[in-house]
C-alpha positions in Angstrom: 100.0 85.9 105.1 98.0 89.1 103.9 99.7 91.1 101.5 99.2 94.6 100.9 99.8 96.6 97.8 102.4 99.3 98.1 100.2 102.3 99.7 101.7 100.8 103.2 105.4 101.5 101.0 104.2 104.9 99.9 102.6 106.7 102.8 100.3 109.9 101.8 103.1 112.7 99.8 100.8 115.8 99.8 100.0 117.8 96.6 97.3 119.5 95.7 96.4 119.6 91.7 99.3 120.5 89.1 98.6 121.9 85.8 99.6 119.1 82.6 102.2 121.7 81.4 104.0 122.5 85.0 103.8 118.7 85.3 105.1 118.1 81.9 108.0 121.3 82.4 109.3 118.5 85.5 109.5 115.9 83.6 112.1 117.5 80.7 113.6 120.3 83.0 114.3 117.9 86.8 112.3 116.5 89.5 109.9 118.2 91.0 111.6 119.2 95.0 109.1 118.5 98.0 109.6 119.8 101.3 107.8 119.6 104.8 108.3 122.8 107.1 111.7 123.3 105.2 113.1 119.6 104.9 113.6 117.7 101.6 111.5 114.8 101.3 113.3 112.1 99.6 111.8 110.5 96.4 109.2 107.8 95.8 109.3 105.0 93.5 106.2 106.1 91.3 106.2 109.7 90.3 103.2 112.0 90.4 101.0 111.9 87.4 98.4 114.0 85.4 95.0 112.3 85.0 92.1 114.7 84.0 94.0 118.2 85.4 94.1 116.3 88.7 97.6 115.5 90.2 97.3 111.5 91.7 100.7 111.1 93.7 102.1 107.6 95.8 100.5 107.4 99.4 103.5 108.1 102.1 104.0 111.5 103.9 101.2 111.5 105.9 101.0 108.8 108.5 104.1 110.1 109.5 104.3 113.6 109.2 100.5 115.1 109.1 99.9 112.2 112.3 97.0 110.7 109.9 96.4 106.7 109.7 96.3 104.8 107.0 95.0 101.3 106.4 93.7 98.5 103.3 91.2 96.6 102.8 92.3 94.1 100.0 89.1 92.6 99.9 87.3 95.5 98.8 90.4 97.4 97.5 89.5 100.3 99.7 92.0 102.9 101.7 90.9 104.6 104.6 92.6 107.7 106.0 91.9 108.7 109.8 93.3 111.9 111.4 91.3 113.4 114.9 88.0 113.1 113.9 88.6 113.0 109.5 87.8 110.2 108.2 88.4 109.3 104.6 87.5 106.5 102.6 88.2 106.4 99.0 87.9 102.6 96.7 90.1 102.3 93.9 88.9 103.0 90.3 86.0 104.2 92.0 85.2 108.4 91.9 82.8 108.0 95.0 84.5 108.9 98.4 83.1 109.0 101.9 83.9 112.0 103.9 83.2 111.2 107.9 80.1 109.3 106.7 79.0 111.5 104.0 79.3 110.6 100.2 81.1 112.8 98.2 82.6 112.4 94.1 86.2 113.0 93.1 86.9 114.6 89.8 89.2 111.3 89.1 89.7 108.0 91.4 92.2 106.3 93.3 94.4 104.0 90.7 97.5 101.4 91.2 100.5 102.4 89.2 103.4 100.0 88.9 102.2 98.4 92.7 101.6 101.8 93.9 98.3 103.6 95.4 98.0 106.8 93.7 95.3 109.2 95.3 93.9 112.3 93.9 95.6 114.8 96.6 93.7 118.0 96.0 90.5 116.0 97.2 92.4 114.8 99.9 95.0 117.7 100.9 91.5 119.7 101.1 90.3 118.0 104.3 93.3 117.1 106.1 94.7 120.6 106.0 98.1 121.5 105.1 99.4 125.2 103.5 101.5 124.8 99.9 103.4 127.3 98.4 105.3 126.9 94.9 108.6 128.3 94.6 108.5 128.3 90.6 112.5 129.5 90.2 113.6 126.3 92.0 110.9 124.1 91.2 110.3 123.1 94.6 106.4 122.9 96.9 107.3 123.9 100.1 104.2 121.8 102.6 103.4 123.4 106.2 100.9 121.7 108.7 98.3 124.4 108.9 99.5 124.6 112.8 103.0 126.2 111.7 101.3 128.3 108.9 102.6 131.4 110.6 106.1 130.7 109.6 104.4 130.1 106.0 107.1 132.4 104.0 105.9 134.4 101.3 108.3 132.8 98.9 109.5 129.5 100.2 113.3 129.6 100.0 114.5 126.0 99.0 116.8 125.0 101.5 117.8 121.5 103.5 116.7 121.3 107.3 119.4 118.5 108.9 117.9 115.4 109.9 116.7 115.6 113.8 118.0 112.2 115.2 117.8 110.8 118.6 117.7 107.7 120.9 115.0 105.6 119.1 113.7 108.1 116.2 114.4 107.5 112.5 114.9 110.2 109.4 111.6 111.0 108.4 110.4 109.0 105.4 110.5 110.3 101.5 107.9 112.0 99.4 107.5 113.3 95.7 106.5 117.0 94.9 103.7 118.4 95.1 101.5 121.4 93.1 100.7 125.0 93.8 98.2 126.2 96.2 95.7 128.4 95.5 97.1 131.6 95.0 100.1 130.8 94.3 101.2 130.5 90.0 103.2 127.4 88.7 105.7 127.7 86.2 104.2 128.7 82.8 104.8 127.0 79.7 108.4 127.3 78.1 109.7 128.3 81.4 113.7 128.1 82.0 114.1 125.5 84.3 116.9 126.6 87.0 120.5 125.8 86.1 122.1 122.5 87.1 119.0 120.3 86.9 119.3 116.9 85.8 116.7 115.2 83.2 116.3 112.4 81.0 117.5 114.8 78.1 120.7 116.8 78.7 122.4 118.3 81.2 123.8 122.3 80.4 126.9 122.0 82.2 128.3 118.8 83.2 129.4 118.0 87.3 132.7 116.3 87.7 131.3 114.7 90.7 128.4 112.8 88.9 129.3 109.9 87.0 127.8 108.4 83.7 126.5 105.1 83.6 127.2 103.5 80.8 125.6 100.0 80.8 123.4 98.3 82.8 122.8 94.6 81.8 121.5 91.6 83.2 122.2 87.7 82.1 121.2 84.3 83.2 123.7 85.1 86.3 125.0 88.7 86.9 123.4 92.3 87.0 126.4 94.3 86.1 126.4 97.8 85.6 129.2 99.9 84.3 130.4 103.6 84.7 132.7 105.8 82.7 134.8 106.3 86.0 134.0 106.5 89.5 132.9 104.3 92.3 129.6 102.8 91.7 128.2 102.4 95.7 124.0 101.8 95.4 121.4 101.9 97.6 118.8 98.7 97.4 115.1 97.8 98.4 112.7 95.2 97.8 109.2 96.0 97.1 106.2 94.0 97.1 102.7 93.4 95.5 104.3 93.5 92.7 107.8 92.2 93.2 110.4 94.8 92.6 114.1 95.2 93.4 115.3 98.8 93.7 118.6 99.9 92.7 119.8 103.8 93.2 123.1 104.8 92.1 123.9 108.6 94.0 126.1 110.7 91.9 125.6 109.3 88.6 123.7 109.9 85.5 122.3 108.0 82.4 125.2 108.5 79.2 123.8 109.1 76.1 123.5 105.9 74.7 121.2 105.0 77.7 119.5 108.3 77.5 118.2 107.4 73.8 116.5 104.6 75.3 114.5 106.8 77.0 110.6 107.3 76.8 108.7 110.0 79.4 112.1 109.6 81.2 112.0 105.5 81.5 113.7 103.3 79.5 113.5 99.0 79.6 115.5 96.4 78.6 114.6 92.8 78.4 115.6 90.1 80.8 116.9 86.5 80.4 117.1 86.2 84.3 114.6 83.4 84.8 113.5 85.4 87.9 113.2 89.0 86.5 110.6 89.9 84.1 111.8 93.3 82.5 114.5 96.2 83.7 113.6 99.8 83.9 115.7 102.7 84.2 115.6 106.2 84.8 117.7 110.0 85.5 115.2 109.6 88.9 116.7 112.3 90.6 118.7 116.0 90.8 119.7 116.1 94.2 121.7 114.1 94.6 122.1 113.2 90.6 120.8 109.8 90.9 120.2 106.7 88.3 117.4 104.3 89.4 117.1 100.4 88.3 114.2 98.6 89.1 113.5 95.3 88.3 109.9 93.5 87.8 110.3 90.3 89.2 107.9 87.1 88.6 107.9 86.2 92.1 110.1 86.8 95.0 113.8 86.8 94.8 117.0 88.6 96.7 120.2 90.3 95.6 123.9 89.5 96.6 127.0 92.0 95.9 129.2 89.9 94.3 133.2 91.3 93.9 133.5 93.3 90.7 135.7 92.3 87.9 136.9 95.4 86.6 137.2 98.9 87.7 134.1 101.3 87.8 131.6 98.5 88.0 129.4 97.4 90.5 128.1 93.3 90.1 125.2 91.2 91.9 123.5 88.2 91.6 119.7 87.7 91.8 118.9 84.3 93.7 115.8 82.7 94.7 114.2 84.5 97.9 114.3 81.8 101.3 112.2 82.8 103.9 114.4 84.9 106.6 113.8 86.3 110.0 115.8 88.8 112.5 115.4 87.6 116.2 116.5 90.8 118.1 117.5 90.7 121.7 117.2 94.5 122.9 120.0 95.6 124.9 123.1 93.7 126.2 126.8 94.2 127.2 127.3 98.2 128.7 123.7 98.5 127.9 121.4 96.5 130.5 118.2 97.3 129.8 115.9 98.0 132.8 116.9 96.8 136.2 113.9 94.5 137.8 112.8 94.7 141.4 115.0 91.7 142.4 118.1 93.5 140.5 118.1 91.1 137.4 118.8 92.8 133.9 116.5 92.9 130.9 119.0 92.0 129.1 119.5 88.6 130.2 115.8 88.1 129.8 116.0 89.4 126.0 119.0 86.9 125.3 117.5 83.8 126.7 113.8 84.2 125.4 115.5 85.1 121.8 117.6 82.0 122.1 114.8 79.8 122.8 112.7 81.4 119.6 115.7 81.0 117.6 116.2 77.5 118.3 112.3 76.8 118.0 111.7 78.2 114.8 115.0 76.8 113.3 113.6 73.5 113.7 111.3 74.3 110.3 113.8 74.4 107.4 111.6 76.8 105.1 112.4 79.1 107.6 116.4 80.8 108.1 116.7 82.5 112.0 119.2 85.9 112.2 119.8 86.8 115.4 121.3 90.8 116.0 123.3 88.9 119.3 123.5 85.5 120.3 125.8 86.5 123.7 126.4 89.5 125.9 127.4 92.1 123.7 126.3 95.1 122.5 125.0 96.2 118.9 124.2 99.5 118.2 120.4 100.6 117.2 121.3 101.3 113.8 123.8 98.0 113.2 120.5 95.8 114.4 118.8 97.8 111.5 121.4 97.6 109.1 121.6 93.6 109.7 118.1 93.1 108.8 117.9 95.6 105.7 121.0 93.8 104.5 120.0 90.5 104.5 116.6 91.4 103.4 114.7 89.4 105.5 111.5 88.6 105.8 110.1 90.1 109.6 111.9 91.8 112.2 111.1 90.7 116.0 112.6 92.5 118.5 111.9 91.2 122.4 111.7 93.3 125.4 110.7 93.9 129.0 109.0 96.9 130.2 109.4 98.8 133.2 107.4 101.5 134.8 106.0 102.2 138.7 105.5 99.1 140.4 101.3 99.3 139.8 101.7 99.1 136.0 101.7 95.2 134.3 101.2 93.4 131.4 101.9 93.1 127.2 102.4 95.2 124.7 103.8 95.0 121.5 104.7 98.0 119.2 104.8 99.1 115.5 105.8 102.2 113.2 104.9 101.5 109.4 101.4 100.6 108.9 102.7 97.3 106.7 103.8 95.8 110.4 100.6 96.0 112.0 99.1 93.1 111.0 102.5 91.2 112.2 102.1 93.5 115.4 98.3 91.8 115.5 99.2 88.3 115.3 102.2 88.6 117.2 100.2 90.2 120.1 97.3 87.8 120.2 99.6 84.9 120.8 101.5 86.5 123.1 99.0 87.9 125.5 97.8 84.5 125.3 100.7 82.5 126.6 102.0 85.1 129.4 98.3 85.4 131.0 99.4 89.4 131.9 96.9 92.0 131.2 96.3 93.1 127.5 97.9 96.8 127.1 97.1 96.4 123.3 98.7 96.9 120.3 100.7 100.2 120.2 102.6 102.6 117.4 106.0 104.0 118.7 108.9 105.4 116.7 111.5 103.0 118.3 114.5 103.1 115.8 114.6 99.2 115.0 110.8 99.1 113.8 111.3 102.1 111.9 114.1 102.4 110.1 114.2 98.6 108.8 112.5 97.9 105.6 110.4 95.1 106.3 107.3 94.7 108.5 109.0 95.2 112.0 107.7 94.7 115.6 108.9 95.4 119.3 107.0 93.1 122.0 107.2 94.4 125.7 106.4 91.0 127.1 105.6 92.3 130.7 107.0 94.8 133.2 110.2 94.1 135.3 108.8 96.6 137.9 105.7 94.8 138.6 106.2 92.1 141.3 104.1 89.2 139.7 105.5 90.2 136.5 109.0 90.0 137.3 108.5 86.8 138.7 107.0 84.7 135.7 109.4 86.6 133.2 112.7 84.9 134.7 111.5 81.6 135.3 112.8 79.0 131.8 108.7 77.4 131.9 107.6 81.0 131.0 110.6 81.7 129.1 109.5 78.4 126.6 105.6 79.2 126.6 106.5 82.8 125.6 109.3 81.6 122.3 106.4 79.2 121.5 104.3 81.7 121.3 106.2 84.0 119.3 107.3 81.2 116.9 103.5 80.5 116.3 102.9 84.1 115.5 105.8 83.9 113.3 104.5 81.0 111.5 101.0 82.1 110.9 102.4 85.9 109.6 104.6 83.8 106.6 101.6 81.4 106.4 103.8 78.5 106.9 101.0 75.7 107.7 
């Protein structure tokens, strides 16, 4: 299985370069706000940092707002950023860059930080074009695709777009601020940061609705960790390359006993978890107030919320990480799917094919097999999602068939994040392989299940319904079995099980 460092976690947040004091009046004052034409970007893991005057931020925004792709080569630790006819390719630790074939030297190279890909962003903002502007009163950079600069305000007012949502789309993905443009003037030094900012230091006024933490600890058996009052509810996240759990409280802020601990805004305690390396902490966010725990892990492991024992404390175990996979059968019940020529239902073909890869692949006992349905009913797009990110599985499958004017046939299989495409790869190859239809390639798409869910995530079309010759393989069971065996081999050779 190839494993990619966390630039395929943290797609491209632009920010062009950020003055060492501006940077450093974030760190004490609040975080740093980012937002793309007027919506807030959510935070990433890593935040930016200072190296040399030059602002190096996590990879993220890009591929998904900006349209730009992103991929890794491990073997020569290389990214390479494609958008039109850019192309971008930039080696880490290395200050020589390749600009659509043309060599070109950065003022400070690509590094890894804590499993992240941090780029120098005024080297890169400059070529794939986006407009800044830095509101310095509410310490916000305010990002506009050089297409919508006309609605570039003069001072960017900080403001919340809501989330656009429909049939198959997802939120767009977070970011981390970004830096002034030319033109524009950061905060100087000693500046008053705006009232109501959270910090690692102190807040000025303190916000009934945020509650303090007061201990976070972790034995040989429980992670338990403890607020003054109020209901602890966190959001989680496993990251790879290296091994991290993510832990983000909303509403809540370090007390002062943890705030002590703090250094740069990060604090660590030790671990006698024989799976957990280290703890850190942090005041990650202003808005909402949010505590983040993270914890370094010596290999793979996964979390379960345990019952708490006493009021105002939230309790989970770390276990030993099984191999897991979600077998999802689109559609069912009230919602059928595409009707074939003959008047059959894609849903009955999802159910049966997932069936047979389900009881294929349970046959190997490294591997445990989800399934979102295992009869006729219905599960809403965003249940199927929550099933997989709650039982933080492994790879996400989700089986289809196609439909389109009667001409159209053969395969195609879909992904969104750029960490699925080399699943999307494998599982395409042994698919197109065992159905015989033609190849319609490997795809992107923003269907809901591949994008929303937190681990590499794939949607096969396995032929069209409409097509007559089609149609008539996909419903008989000899197809049916060379098709799961097919997809359990793809399985297989994604989690390198030999």
């Amino acid at each position: 299985m190839m494993k990619f460092p966390a630039i395929f976690l943290m797609f491209i947040v632009m920010m062009l370069i950020l003055p060492a004091y501006a940077f450093g009046a974030e760190a004490s004052s609040g975080v740093i706000k980012l937002y793309m034409n007027e919506k807030q970007l959510r935070a990433v893991e890593v935040p930016p940092r200072i190296v040399n005057g030059n602002t190096i931020v996590p990879v993220r925004i890009i591929a998904e707002e900006i349209g730009a792709k992103v991929s890794w080569d491990e073997a020569a630790r290389k990214v390479t950023i494609t958008k039109d006819d850019m192309n971008i390719q930039l080696t880490i630790d290395s200050k020589n860059a390749t600009i659509k074939g043309k060599k070109q030297t950065m003022e400070v190279a690509p590094v890894i930080v804590d499993g992240s890909t941090m780029l120098p962003l005024r080297f890169v903002g400059e070529q794939l074009g986006v407009e800044f502007n830095w509101d310095a009163i509410t310490y916000s950079v305010h990002m506009f695709k050089k297409d919508d600069s006309s609605s570039l305000p003069v001072t960017a007012p900080s403001v919340v777009v809501g989330e656009k949502d429909g049939t198959d789309q997802g939120e767009v993905a977070s970011g981390k601020p970004t830096t002034p443009p030319t033109g524009t003037k950061p905060p100087t030094k000693g500046t008053t940061p705006p009232a109501g900012t959270g910090s690692g230091t102190g807040d000025k006024t303190p916000d009934p609705t945020v509650h303090l933490i007061t201990s976070i600890e972790l034995s040989e058996k429980e992670f338990v960790v403890k607020a003054k009052d109020g209901t602890l509810a966190p959001t989680m996240m496993k990251l790879a390359n290296p091994n991290r759990i993510v832990f983000d409280f909303p509403n809540t802020t370090l007390d002062d006993s943890l705030r002590k601990l703090l250094v740069n805004n990060t604090g660590e305690l030790p671990s006698k978890h024989p799976l957990v390396q280290k703890i850190r902490f942090s005041n990650f966010s202003d808005n909402p107030s949010t505590v983040r725990v993270i914890m370094d892990l010596k290999s793979t492991a996964d979390y379960r919320i345990q019952p708490a024992k006493q009021p105002n404390q939230w309790t989970a175990t770390i276990e030993e990480h099984r191999l897991t996979v979600v077998i999802d059968a689109g559609h069912g019940d009230n919602d059928p799917g595409a009707l074939s020529i003959t008047g059959k239902y894609e849903k009955d073909f999802t159910l049966v094919t997932s069936k047979k890869v389900q009881k294929l692949l349970s046959q190997d006992k490294r591997v445990t097999v989800l399934m979102t349905r295992s009869d006729d009913t219905f599960v809403e797009l965003d249940g199927r999602v929550a099933f997989a990110n709650d039982n933080q599985v492994d790879l996400f499958l989700s089986i289809h068939g196609n439909s389109a004017k009667a001409s159209v046939s053969g395969t195609e299989t879909y992904y969104n994040k750029p960490e699925s495409l080399t699943l999307a790869n494998i599982v395409h190859k042994h698919v197109v392989a065992a159905t015989g239809f033609p190849d319609r390639k490997v795809r992107e798409a923003d269907f809901r299940v591949i994008k929303k869910t937190t681990m590499p995530a794939v949607l096969v079309e396995v032929g069209y319904l409409s097509n007559k010759n089609d149609e008539a393989a996909m419903y008989k069971e000899a197809f049916q079995d060379q098709v799961a065996a097919a997809l359990v081999t793809a399985i297989k050779e994604y989690l390198n099980l030999k």
